[in-house]
N, C-alpha and C positions, 0 to 999 in steps of 0.2 A: 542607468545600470544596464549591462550586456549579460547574457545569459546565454548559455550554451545548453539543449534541453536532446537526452536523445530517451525516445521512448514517448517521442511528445504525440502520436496518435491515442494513444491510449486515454483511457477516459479520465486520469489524473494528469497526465500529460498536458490534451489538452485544453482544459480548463486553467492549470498553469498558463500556459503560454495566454491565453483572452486574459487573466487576470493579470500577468506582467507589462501585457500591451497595452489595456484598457486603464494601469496607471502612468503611461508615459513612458516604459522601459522600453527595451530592444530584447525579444526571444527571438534567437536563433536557430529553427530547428536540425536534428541530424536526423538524414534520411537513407535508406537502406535503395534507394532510387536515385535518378536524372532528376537535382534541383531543377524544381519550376520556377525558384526566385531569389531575390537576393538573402531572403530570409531565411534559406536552404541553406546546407552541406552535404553533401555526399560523404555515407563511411561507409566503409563492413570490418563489423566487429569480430571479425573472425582475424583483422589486419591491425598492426599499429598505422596511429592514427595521426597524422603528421600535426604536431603541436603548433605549427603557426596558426592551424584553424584555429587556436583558441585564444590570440593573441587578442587583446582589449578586452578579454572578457573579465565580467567580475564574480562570474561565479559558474561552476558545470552542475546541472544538475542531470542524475542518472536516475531515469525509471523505466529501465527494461526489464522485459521477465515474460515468458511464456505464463498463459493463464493456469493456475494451479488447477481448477476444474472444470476446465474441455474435455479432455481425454480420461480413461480408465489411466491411472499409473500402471501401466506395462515398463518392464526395463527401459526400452526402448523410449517413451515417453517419459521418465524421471532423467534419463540422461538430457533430454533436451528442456528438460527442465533447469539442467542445470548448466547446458549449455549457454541459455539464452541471458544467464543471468552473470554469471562467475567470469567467463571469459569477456563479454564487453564491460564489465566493473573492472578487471585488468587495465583493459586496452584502453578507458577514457580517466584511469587513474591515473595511468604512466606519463598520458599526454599531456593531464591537468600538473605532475607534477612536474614536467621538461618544460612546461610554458607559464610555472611559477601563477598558476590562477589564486588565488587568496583565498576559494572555500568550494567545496566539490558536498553534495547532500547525494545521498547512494539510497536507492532503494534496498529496503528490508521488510521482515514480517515479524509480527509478534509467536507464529507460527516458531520464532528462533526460544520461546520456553518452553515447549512443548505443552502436554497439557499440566494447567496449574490448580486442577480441580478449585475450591472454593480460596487459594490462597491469591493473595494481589500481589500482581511482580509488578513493581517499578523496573529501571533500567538496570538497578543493580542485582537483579533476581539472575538466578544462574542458568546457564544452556540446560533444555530437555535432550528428551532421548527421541531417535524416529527419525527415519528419514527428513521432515520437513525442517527437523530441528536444527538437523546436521546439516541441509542445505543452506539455512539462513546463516547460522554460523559460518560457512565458507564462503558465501556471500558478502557478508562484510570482510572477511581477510582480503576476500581481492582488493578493498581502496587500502590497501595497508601502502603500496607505492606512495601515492597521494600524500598520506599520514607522515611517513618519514619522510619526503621532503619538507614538510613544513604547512602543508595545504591542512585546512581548518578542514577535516571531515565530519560529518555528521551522518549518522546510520540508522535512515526514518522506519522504525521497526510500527509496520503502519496493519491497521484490524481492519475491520467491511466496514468499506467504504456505500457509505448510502448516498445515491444521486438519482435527480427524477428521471437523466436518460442512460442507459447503460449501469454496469457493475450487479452485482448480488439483487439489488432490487428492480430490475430488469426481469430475472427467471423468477423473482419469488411471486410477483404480482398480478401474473395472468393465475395463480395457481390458488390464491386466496380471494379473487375476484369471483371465480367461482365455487368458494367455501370449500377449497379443498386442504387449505390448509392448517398446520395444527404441529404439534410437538415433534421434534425429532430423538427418539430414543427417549430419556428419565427424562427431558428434559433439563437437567443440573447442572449443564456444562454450557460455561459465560461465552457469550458473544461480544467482543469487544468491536465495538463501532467506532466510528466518525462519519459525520457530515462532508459531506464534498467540500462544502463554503467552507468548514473551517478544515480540512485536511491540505485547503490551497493556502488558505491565511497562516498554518502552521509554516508550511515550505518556503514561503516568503518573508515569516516572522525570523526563521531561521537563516534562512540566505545575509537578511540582514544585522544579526545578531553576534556581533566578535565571539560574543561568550562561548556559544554553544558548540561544543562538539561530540562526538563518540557518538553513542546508542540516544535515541530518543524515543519515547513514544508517542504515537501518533495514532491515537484511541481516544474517544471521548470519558469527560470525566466521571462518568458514572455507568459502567462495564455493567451489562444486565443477562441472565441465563436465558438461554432456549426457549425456556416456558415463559418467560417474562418480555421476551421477542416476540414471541408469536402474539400473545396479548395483546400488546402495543401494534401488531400490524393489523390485527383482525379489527382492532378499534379504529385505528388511520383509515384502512379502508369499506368499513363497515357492514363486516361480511364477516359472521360466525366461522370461527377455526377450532372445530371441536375433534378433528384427528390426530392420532398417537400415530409414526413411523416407526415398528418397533427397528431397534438397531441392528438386527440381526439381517432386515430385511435390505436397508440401507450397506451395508457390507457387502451382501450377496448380490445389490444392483449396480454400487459407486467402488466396491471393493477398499483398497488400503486409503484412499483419499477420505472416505467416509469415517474409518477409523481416526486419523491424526485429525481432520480437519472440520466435521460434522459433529463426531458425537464425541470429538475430543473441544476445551476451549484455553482458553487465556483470560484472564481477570486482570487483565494489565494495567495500570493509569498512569495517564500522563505525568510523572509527578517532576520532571525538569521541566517540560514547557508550563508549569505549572507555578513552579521557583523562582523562572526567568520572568513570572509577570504575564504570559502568553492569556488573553480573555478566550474564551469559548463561547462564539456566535447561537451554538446550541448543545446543552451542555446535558442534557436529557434524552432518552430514548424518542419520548413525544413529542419535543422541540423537534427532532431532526426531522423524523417521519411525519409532522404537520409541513414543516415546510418545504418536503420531498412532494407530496400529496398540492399542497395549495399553490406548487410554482408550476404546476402542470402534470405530475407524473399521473402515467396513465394506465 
């Protein structure tokens, strides 16, 4: 199998591409630089992208996207936000569908329900309100080219991703290492996870899977609140997390980001890759973060 991957730096990226190559595939990365290899491409997504690059391929997968929390959301930073995500899902839609590839998988977020306080959305749960919501939302419009050609999309509407190097548990673990951490606001608002291992076994279940297309989630099967996160890390790492962030304080440091995306959450669950048969390597808050913790994280 051939695989076109652009966004493959990224810490979902790639871990894709090691798990593609380490089963005998061909990842092809797209690179925003001078290929150093034959396992390069050269694009800028700000360009159409000429579709013979994608000839033999059997699948594009799209995971570009500026980090949601680097910066304070300034206009200026939400537009490139939306930049980094909207116009290259265009540009490698257009090309996946002028070069007839058979299944394009687009990055999304569950961040497209807004918050769903204590209710569970599966895929068929309807768009929130908020900026984040309205960008995931126009996020997946962009593979709509893809879609009506004919190309099998699927729109990985993916939660915090837990890995031992890099992602959300990267910032959380120096901060709980030293007992500093603990609740953010009521704590009542769901954290929807995945495991790295299975948020690559999902990408791949799906690449290979005719069946599957449209919105999926890409959250593990048992979505747990705030206070029920923090528990579960203070135990993994074994270091007392007895402090409250009231929300108030968290707005006034992380501003609008904190609002949608902190002390707002999503209670989403997998329930198509769930249909389709898909197992979950780790299927519990504890499973994930024992085995973030025991493969090295530090």
């Amino acid at each position: 199998m051939r695989v076109m991957i652009a966004g493959s730096s990224g810490l979902t990226g790639t871990a894709l591409v090691e798990a593609l190559r380490a089963d005998g595939h061909t990842a092809i990365r797209l690179v925003r630089r001078q290929p150093t290899g034959s396992d390069e491409v050269s694009w800028d997504p700000g360009r159409a992208l000429d579709p013979s690059v994608l000839d033999g391929c059997d699948a594009v997968v799209n995971l570009c996207g500026a980090s949601l929390g680097d910066k304070r959301w300034t206009g200026a930073y939400k537009q490139e936000l939306r930049d980094s995500r909207i116009e290259p899902t265009e540009v490698l839609a257009e090309a996946a569908a002028k070069a007839g590839v058979p299944v394009m998988i687009s990055a999304s977020a569950v961040g497209y329900y807004g918050d769903t306080g204590d209710k569970e959305a599966d895929e068929s749960a309807p768009p929130g309100e908020g900026f984040l919501a309205t960008l995931c939302q126009d996020w997946e419009k962009a593979s709509a080219p893809a879609e009506r050609a004919g190309v099998r999309v699927a729109n990985i509407r993916t939660g915090l991703v837990l890995a031992p190097k890099g992602g959300i548990l990267t910032r959380l673990q120096p901060i709980y290492r030293f007992a500093l951490g603990g609740r953010l606001g009521d704590g009542r608002q769901y954290f929807p996870w995945i495991s790295l291992t299975d948020h690559v076994r999902a990408m791949m279940f799906l690449i290979s899977n005719s069946e599957m297309s449209g919105p999926v989630n890409l959250t593990g099967p048992a979505p747990v609140t705030n206070a029920e996160f923090n528990t579960a890390m203070a135990r993994a790492i074994r270091r007392p997390a007895p402090w409250v962030v009231p929300g108030f304080m968290l707005k006034l440091i992380v501003g609008e980001f904190a609002e949608e995306a902190i002390l707002a959450g999503q209670r989403a669950i997998p329930a198509k890759l769930e249909r389709a048969g898909f197992s979950f390597e780790h299927s519990t808050i504890r499973e994930a973060l024992d085995a973030v913790f025991d493969s090295g994280g530090s």
